[in-house]
C-alpha positions in Angstrom: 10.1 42.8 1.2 8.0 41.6 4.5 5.3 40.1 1.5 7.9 37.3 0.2 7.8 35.9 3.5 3.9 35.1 3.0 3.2 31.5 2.4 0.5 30.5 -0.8 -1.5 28.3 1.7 -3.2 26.1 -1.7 0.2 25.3 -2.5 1.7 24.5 1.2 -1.6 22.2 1.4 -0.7 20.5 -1.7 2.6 19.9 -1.0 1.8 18.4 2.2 -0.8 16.2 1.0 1.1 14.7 -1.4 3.6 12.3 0.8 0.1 11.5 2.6 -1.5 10.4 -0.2 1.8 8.8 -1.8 2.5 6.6 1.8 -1.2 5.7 1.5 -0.9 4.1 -2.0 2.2 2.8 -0.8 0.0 1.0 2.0 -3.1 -0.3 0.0 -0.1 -1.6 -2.7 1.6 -4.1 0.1 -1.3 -4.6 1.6 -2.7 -5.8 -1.8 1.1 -7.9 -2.5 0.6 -9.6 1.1 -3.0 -10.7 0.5 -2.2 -12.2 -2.7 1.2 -14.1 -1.6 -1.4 -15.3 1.2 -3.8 -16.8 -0.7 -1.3 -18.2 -2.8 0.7 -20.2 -0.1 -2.8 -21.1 1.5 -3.6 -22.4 -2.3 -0.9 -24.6 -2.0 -1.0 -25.8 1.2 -4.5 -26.9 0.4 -2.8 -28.6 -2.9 -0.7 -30.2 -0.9 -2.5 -31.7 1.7 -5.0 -32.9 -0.9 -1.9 -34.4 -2.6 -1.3 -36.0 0.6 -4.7 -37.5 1.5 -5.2 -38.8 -2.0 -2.5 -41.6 -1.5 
């Protein structure tokens, strides 16, 4: 049948949104882990050096 070959466009869209949308959650999620390790080392660095000029 020539009408099998006829793609559902709603459902080619949604499956080709989907690894867009998951890559970008995937993003803001290591961006997010990276900030926070940041701040943390700069936390400590601060820590230390206060540690340091309190002697």
């Amino acid at each position: 049948m020539p009408t099998a070959q006829i793609t559902d466009l709603a459902a080619w869209k949604a499956a080709h949104a989907r690894p867009i949308a998951d890559a970008c959650r995937w993003s803001e999620a290591i961006e997010t882990l990276w900030l926070a390790n940041l701040r943390i080392g700069f936390a400590w660095q601060r820590m230390f050096l206060r540690a340091l000029g309190a002697r």
